[in-house]
ROSE-4610 file (N, C-alpha, C; in Angstrom, 1 decimal, always signed):
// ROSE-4610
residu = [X/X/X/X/X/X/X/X/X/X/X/X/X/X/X/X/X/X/X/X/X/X/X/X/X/X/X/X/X/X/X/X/X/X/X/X/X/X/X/X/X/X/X/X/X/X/X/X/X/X/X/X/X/X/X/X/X/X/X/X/X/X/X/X/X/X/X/X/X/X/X/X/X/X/X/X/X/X/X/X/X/X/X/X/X/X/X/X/X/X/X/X/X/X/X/X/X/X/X/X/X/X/X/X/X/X/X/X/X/X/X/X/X/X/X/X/X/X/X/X/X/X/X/X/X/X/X/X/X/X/X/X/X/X/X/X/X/X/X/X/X/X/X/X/X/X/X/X/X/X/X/X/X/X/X/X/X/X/X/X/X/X/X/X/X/X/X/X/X/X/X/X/X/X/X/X/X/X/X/X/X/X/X/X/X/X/X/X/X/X/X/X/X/X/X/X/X/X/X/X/X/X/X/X/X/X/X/X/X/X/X/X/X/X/X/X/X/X/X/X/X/X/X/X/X/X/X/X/X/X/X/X/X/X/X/X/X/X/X/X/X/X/X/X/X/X/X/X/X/X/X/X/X/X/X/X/X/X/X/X/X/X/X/X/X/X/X/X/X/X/X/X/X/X/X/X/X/X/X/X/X/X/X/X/X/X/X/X/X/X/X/X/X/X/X/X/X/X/X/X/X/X/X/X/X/X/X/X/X/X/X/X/X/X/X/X/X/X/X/X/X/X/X/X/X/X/X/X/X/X/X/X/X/X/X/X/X/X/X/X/X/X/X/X/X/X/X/X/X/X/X/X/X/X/X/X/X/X/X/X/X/X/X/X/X/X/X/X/X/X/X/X/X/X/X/X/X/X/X/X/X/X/X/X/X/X/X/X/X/X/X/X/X/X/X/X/X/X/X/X/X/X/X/X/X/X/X/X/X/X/X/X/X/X/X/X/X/X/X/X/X/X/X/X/X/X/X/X/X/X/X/X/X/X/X/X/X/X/X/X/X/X/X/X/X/X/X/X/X/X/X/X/X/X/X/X/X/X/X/X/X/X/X/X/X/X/X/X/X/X/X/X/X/X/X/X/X/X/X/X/X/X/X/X/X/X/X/X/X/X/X/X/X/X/X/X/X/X/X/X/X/X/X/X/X/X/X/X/X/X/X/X/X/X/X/X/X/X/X/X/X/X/X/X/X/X/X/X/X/X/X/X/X/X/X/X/X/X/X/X/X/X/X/X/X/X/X/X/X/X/X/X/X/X/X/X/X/X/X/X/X/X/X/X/X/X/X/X/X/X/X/X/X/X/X/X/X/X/X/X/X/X/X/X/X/X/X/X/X/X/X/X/X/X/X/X/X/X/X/X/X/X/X/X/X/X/X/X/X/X/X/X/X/X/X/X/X/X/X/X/X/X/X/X/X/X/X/X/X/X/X/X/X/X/X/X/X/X/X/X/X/X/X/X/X/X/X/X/X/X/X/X/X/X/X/X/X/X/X/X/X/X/X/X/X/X/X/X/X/X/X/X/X/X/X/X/X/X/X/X/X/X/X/X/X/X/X/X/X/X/X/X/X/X/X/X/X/X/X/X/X/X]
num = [1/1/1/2/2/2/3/3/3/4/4/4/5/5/5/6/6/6/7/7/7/8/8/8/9/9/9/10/10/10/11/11/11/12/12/12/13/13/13/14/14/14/15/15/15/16/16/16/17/17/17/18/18/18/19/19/19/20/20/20/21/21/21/22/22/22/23/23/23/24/24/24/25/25/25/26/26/26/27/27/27/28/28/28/29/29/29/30/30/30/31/31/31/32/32/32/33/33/33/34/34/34/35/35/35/36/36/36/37/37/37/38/38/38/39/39/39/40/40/40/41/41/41/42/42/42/43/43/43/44/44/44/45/45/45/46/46/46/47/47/47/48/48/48/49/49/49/50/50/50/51/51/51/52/52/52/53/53/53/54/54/54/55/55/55/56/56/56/57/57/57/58/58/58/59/59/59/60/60/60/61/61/61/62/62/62/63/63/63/64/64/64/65/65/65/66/66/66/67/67/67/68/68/68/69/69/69/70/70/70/71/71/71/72/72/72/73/73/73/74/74/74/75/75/75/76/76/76/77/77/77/78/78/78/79/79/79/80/80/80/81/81/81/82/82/82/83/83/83/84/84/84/85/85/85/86/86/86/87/87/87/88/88/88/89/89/89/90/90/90/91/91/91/92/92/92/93/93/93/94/94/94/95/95/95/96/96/96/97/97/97/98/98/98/99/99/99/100/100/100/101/101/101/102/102/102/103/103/103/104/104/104/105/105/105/106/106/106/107/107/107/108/108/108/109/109/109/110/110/110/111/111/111/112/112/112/113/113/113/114/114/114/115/115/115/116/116/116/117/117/117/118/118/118/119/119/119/120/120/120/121/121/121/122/122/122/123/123/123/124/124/124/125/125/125/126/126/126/127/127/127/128/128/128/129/129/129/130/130/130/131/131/131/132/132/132/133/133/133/134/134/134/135/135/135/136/136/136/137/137/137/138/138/138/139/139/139/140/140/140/141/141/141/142/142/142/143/143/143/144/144/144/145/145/145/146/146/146/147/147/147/148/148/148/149/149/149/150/150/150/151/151/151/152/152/152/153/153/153/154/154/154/155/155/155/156/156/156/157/157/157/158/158/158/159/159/159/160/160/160/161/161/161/162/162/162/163/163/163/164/164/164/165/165/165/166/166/166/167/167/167/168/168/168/169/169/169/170/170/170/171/171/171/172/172/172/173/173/173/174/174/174/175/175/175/176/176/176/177/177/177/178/178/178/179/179/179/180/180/180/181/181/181/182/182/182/183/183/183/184/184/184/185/185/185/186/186/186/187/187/187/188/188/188/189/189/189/190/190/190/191/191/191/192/192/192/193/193/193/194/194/194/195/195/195/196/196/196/197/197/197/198/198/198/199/199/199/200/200/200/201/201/201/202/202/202/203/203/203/204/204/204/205/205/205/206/206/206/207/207/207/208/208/208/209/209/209/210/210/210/211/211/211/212/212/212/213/213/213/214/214/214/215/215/215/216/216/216/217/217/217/218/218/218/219/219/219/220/220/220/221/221/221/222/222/222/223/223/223/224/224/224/225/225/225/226/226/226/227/227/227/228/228/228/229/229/229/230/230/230/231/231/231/232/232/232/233/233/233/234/234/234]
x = [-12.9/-13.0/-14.2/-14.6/-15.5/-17.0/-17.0/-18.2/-19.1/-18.1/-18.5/-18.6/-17.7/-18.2/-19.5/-19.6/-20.9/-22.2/-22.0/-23.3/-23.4/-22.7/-22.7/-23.2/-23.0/-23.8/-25.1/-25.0/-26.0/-26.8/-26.8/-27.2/-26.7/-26.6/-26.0/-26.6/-28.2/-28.8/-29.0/-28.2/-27.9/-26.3/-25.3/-24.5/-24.0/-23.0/-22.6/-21.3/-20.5/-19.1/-18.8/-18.6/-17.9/-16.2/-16.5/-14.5/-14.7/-13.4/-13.0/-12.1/-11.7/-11.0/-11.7/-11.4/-11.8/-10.7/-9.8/-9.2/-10.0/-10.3/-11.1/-10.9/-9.7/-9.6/-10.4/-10.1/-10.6/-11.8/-12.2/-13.6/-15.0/-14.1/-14.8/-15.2/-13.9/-14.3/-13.9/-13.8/-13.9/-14.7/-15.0/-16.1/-15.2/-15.9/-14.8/-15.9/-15.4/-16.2/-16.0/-17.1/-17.2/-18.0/-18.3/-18.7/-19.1/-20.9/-22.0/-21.6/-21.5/-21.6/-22.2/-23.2/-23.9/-25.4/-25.3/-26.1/-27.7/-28.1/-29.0/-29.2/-30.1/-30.0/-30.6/-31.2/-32.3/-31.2/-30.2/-29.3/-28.3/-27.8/-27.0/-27.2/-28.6/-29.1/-29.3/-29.5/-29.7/-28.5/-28.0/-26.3/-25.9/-26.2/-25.6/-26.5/-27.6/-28.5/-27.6/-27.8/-27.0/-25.7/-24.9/-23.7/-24.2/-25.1/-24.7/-25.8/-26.4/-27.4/-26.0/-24.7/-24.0/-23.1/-23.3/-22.1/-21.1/-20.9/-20.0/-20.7/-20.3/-20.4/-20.4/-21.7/-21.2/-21.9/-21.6/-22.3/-22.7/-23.4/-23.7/-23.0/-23.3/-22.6/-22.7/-23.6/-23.5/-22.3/-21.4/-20.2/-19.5/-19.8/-19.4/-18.1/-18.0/-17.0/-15.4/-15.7/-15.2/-14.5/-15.1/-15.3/-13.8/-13.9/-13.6/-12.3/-12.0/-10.7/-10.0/-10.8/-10.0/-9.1/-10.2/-9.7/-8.4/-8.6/-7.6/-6.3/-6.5/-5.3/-4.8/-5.2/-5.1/-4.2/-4.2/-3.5/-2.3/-2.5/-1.3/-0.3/-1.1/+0.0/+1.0/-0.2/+0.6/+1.8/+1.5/+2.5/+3.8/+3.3/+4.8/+5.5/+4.4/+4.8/+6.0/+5.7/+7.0/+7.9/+7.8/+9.0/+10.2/+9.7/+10.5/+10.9/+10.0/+10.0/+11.6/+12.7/+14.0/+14.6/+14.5/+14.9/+14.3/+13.4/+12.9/+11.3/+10.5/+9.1/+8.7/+9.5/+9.1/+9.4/+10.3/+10.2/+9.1/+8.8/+7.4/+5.6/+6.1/+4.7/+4.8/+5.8/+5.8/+5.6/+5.9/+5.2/+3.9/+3.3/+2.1/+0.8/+1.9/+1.1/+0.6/+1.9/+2.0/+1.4/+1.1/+0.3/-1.5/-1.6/-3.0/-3.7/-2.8/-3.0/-3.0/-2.8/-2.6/-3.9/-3.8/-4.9/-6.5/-5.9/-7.5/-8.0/-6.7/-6.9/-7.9/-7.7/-8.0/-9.5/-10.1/-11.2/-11.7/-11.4/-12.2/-12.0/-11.5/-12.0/-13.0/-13.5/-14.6/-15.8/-15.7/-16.5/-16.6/-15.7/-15.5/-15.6/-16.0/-15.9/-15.2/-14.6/-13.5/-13.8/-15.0/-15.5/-14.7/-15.3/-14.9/-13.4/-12.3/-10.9/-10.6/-10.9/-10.6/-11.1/-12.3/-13.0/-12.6/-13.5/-13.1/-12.1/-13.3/-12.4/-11.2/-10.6/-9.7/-8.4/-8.3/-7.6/-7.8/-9.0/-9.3/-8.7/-8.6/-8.7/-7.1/-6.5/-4.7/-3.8/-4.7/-4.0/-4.3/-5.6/-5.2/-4.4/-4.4/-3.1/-1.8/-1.7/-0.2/+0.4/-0.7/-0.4/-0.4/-1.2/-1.0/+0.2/+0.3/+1.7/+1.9/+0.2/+0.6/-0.1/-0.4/-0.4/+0.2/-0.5/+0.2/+0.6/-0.1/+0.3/+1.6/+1.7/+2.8/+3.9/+3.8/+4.8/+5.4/+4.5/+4.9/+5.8/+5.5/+6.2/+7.4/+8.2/+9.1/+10.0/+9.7/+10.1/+10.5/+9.7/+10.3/+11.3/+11.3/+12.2/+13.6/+13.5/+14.7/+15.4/+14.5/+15.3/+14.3/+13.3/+13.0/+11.5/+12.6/+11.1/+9.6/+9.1/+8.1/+6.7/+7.5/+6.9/+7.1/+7.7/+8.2/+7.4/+6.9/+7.1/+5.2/+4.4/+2.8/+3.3/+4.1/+4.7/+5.4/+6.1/+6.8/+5.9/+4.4/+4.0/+2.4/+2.6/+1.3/-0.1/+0.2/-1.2/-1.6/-2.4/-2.4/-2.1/-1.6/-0.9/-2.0/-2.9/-4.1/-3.0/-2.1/-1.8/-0.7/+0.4/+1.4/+0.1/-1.0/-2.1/-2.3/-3.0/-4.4/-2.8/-1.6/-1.0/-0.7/-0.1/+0.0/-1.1/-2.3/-3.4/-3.8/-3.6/-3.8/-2.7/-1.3/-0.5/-1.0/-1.5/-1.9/-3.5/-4.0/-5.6/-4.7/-4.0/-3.8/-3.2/-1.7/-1.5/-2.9/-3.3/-4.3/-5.6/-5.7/-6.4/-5.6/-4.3/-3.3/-2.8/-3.4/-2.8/-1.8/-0.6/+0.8/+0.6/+1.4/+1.5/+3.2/+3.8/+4.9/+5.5/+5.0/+4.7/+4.7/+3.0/+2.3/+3.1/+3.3/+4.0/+5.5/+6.1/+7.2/+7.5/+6.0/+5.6/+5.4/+4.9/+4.2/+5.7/+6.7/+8.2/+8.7/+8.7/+9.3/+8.9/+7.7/+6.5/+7.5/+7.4/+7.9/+9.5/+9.8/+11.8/+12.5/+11.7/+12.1/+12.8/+12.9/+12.6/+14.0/+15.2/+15.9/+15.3/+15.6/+14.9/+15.8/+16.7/+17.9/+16.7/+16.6/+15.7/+14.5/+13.9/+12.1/+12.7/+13.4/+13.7/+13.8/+14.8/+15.3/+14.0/+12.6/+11.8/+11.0/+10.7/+9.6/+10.6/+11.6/+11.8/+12.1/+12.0/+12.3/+11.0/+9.7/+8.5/+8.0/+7.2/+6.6/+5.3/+3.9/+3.0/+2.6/+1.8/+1.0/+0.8/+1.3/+0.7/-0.9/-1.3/-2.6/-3.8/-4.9/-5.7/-6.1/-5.5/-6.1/-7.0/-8.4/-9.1/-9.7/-9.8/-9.8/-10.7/-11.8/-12.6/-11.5/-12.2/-11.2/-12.5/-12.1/-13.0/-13.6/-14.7/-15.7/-14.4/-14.1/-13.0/-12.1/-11.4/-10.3/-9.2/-10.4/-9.2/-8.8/-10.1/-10.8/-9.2/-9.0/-8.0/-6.5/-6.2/-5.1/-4.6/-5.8/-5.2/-5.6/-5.9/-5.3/-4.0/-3.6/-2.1/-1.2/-1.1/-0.5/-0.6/-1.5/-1.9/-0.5/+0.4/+1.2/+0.5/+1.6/+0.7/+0.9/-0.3/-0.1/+0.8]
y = [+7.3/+6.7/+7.3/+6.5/+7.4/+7.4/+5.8/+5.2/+6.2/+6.6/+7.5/+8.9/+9.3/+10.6/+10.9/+9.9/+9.7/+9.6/+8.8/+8.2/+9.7/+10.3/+11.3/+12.5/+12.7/+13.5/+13.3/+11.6/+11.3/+10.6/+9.7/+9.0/+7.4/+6.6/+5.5/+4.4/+4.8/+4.0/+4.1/+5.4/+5.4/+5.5/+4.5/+4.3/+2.9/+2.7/+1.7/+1.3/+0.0/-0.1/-0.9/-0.9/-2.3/-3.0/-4.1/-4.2/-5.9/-6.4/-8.0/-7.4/-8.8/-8.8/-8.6/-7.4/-7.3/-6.0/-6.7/-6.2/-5.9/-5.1/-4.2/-5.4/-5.0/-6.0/-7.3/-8.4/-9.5/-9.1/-8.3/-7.9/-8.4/-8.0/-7.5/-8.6/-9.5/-10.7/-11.8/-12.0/-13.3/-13.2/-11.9/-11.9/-11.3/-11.7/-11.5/-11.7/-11.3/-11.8/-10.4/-10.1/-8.8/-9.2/-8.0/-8.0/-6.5/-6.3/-5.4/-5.4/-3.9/-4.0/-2.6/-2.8/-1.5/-2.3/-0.9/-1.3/-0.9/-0.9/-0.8/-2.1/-3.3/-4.4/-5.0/-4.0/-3.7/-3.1/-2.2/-1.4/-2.6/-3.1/-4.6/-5.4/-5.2/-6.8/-6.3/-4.9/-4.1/-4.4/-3.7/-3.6/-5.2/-6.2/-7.7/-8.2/-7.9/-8.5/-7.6/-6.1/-5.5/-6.6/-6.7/-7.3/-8.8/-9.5/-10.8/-10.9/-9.6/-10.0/-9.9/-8.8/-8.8/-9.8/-10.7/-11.5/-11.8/-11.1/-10.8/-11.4/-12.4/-13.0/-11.7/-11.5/-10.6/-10.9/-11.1/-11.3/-10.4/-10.3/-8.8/-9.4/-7.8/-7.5/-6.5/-6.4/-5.5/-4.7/-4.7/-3.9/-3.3/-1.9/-1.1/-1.1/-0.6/+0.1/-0.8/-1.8/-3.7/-3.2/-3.3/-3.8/-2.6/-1.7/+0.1/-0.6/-0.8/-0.9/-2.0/-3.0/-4.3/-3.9/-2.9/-2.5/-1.5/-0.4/+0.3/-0.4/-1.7/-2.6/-3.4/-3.8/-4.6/-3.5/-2.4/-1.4/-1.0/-1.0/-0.8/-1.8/-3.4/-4.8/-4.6/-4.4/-4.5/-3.6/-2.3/-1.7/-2.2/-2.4/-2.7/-4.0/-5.2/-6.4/-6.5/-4.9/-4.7/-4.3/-3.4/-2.7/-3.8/-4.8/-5.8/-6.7/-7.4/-8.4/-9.0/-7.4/-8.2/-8.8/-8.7/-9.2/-10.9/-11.1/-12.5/-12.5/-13.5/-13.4/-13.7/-14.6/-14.3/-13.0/-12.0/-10.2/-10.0/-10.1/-9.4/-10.1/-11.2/-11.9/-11.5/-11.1/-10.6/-8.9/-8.1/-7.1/-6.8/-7.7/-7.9/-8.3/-9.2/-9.5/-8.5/-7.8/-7.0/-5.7/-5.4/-4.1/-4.5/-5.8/-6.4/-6.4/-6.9/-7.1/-5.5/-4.6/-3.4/-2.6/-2.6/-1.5/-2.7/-3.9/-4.4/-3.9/-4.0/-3.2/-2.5/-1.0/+0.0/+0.0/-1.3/-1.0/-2.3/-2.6/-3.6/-2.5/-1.5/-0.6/+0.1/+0.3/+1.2/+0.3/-1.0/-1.7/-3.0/-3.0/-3.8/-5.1/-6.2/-7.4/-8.4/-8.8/-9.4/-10.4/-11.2/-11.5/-10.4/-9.6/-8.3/-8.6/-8.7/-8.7/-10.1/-11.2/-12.2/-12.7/-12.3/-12.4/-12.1/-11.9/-11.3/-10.0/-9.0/-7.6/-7.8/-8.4/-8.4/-9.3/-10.7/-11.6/-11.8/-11.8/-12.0/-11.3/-10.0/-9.1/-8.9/-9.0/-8.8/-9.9/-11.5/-12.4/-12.1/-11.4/-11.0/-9.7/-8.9/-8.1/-8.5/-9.2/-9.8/-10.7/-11.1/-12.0/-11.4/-10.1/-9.3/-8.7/-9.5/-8.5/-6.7/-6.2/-4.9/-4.6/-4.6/-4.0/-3.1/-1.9/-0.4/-0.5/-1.0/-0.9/-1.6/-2.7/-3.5/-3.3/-2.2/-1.9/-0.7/+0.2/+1.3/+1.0/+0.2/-0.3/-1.3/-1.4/-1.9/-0.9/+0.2/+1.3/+1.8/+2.1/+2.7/+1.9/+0.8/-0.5/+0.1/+0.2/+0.0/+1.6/+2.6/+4.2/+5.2/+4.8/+6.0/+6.7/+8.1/+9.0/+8.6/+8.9/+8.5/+9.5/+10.5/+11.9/+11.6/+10.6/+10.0/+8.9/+8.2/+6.7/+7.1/+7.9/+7.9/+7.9/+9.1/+9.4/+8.2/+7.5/+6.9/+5.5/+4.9/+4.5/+4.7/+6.0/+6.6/+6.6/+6.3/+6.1/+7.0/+6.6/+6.9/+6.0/+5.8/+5.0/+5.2/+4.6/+4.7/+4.9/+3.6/+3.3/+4.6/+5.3/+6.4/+7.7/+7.5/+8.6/+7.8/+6.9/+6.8/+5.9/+5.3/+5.0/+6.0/+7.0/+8.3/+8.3/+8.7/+8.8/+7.5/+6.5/+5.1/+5.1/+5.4/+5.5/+6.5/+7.9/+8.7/+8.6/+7.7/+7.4/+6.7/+5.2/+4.5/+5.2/+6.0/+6.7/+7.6/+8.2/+9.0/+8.3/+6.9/+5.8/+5.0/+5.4/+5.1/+3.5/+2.9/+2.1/+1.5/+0.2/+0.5/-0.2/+0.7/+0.0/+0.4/-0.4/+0.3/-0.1/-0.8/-1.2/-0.4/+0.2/+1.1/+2.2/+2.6/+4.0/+4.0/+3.1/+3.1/+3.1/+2.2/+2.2/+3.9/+4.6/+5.9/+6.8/+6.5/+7.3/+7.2/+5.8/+5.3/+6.0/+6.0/+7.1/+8.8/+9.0/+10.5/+10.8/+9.5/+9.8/+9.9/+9.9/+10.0/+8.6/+7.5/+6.0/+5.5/+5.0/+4.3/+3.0/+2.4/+1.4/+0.4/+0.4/-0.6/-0.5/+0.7/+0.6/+0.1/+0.5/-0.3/-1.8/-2.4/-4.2/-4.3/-4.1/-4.0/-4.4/-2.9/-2.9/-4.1/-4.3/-5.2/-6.7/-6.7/-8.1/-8.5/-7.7/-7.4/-7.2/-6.5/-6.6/-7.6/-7.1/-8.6/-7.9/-8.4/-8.0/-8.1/-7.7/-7.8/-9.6/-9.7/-11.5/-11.6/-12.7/-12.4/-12.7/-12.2/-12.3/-13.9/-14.3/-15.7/-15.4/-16.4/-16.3/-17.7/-17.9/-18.7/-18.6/-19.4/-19.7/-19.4/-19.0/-19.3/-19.3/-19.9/-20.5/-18.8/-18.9/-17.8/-17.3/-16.0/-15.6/-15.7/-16.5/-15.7/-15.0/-14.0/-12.3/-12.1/-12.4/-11.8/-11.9/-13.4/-14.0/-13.8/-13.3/-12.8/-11.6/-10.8/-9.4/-9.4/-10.2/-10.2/-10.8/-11.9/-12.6/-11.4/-10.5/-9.5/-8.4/-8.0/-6.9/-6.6/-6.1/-5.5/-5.9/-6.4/-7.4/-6.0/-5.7/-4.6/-5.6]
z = [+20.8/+19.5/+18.8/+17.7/+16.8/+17.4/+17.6/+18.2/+19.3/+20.2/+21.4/+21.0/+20.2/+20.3/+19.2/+17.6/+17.0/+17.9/+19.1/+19.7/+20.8/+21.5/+22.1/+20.9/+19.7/+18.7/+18.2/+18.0/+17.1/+18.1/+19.1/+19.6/+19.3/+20.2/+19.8/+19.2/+18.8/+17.9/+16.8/+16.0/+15.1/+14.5/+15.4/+14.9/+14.9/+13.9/+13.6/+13.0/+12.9/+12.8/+12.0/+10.8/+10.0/+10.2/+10.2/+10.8/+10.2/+10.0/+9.9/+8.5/+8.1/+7.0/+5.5/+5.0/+3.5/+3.0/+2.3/+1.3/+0.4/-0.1/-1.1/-2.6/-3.0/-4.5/-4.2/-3.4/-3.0/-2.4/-2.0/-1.3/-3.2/-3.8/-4.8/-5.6/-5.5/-6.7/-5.6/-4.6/-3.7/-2.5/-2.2/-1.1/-0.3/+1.5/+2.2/+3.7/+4.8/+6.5/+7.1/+7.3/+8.1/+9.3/+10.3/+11.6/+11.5/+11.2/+11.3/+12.9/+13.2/+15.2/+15.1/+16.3/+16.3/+17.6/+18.7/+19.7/+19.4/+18.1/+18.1/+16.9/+17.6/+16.3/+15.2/+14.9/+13.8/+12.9/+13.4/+12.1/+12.2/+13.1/+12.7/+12.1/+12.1/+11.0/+9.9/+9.5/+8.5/+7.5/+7.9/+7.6/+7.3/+7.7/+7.6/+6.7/+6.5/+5.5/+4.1/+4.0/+2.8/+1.8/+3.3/+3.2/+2.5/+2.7/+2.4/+1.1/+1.2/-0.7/-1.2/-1.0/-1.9/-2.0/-1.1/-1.4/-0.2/+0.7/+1.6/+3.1/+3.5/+5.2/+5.7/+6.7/+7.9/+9.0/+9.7/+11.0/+12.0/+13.2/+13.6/+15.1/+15.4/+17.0/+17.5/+19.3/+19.8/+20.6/+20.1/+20.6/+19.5/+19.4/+18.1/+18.7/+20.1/+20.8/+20.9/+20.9/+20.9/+19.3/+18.5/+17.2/+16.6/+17.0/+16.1/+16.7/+18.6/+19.3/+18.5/+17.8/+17.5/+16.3/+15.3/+14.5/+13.7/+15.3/+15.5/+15.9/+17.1/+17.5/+16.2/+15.3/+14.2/+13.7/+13.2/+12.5/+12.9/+14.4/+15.3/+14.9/+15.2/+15.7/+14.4/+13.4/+11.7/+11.5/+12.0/+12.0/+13.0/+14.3/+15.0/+14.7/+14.0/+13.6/+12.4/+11.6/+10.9/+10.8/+11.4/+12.6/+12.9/+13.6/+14.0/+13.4/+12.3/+11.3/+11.3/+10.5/+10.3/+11.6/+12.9/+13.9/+14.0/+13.1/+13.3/+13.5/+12.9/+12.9/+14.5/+15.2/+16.9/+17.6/+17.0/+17.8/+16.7/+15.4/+14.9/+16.0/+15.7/+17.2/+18.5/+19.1/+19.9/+20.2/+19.0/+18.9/+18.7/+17.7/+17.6/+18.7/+19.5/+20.7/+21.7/+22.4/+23.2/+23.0/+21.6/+21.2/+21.5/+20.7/+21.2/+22.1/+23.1/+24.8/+25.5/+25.0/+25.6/+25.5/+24.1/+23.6/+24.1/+24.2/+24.7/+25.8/+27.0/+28.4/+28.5/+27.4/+27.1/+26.3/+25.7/+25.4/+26.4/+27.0/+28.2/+29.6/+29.5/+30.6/+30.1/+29.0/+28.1/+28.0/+28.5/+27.9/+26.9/+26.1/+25.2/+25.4/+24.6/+25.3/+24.0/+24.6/+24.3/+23.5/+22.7/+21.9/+20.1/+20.2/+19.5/+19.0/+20.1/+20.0/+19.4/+19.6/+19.4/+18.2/+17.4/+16.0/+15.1/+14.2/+12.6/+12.4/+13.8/+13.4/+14.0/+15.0/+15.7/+14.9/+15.4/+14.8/+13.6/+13.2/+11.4/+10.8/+11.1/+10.6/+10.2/+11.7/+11.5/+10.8/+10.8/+10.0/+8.5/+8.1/+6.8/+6.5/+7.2/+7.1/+7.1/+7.9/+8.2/+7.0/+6.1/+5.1/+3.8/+3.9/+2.3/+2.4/+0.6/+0.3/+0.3/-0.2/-0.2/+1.3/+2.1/+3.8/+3.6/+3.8/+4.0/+5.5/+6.5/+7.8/+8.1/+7.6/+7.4/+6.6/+5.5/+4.9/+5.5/+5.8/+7.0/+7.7/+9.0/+9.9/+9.3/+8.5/+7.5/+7.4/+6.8/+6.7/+7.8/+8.9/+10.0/+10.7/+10.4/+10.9/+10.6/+9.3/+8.2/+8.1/+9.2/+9.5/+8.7/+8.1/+7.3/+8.0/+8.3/+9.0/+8.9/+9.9/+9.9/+8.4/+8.7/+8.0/+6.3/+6.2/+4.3/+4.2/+4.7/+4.7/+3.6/+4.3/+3.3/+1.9/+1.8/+0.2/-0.3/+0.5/-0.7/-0.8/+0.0/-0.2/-1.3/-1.1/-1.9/-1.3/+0.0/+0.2/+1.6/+2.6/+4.1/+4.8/+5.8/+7.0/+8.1/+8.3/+9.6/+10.3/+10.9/+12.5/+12.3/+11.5/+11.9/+12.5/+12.3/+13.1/+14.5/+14.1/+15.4/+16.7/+16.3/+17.5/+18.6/+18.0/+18.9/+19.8/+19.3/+19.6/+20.9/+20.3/+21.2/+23.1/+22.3/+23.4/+24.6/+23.8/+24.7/+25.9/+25.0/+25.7/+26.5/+26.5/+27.3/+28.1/+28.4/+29.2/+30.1/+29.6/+30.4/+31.1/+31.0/+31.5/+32.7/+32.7/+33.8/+33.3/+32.4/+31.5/+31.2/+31.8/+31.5/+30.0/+29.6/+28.2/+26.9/+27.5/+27.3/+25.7/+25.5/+23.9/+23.0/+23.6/+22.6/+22.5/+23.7/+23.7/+23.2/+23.5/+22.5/+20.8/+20.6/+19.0/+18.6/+19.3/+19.6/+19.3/+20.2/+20.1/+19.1/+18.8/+17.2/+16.0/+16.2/+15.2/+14.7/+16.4/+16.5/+16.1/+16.4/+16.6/+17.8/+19.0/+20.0/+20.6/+19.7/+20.4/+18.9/+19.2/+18.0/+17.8/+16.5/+16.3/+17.4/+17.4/+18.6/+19.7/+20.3/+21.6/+21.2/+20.4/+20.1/+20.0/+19.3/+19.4/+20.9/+21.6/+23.0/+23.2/+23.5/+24.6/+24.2/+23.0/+22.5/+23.1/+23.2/+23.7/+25.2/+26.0/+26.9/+27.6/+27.1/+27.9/+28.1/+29.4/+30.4/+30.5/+30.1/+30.2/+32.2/+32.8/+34.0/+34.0/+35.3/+35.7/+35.3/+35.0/+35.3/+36.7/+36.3/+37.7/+37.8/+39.0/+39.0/+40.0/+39.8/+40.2/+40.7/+42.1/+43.0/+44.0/+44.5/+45.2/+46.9/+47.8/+49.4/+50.3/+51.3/+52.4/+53.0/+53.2/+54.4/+55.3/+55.4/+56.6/+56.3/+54.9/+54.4/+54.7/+54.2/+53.6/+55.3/+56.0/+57.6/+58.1/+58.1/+59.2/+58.5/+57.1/+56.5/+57.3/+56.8/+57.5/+58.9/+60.1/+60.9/+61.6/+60.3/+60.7/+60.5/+59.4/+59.0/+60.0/+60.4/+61.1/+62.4/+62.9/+63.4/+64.7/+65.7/+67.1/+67.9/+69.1/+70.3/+71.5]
């Protein structure tokens, strides 16, 4: 992400991340809730004080790295949230979900803390996307739904599509982190053409994320006396 390779340039005390929900128009004449993140907290508070002479909530946060992934995942969900939409707003939540949960993996193996995903930049951020009428991310993934190349969809929207760039990009980190993420990377196919929209509904309703880790106290000797009940008798 940007965060790492800036702080690998610059040093990581001179970098910093803005993310949450602000549509620009409404940014301008209603305000809006941001999330200053940067590990050095003098430029957090820097940055957050700016933000709030002008008008605009922002709060600070040491997880740049948290903050960029929530942001990137927000762009993603938006886009595969539309993708699926005509199948019903429970396959759009359910794509939404399963892209969230993936790409978190992926910045809670980097670090990230999960604070970050669940806030402004994260959740805030994708319920105001998911509710603007014009969401480029969400009109993108509409288009791709509805058959139209991925390589048309900028033009006939006019604008740039973040997630038709940085998903590719996402499926491929996860993959190369050994990551299952069968979501993303099918969002990633869909992108390319390798994936029909039939099959992307299919996988998105059809995936089962990983059980989770439950985590449970067990008596001294345990594990000891498990793997010896198991252990193959002489």
């Amino acid at each position: 992400v940007t965060t790492s390779i800036g702080s690998a340039l610059y040093g990581a005390d001179r970098m910093a991340v803005i993310g949450g929900p602000a549509h620009a128009d409404e940014l301008v004449h209603d305000g809006g809730a941001l999330v200053a993140a940067s590990t050095d907290e003098d430029l957090a508070g820097m940055l957050a004080h700016l933000f709030t002479r002008g008008g605009v909530i922002c709060e600070m946060s040491n997880d740049p790295l948290g903050v960029e992934y929530a942001g990137a995942a927000k762009n993603a969900a938006a886009l595969a949230s539309g993708a699926t939409e005509a199948q019903g707003l429970n396959a759009a939540g359910a794509a939404a979900g399963h892209i969230f949960q993936e790409i978190w993996r992926l910045a809670e193996s980097q670090g990230g803390q999960p604070e970050s995903m669940i806030g402004l930049a994260g959740t805030g951020d994708l319920v105001a996307t998911a509710l603007a009428p014009g969401s480029r991310n969400r009109r993108a993934g509409e288009l791709l739904g509805s058959g139209v190349p991925a390589a048309e969809i900028a033009e006939r929207i006019g604008q740039a599509v973040e997630a038709l760039e940085s998903v590719p990009m996402l499926a491929k980190a996860l993959a190369d982190a050994g990551i299952d993420a069968p979501v993303t990377s099918g969002l990633s196919e869909l992108i390319s053409g390798e994936l029909s929209v039939d099959r992307w509904i299919a996988l998105v309703r059809t995936s089962v994320p990983p059980p989770a880790l439950w985590r449970r106290r067990v008596r001294p000797g345990f594990w000891a006396r498990l793997r010896a009940r198991l252990s193959p008798q002489r």
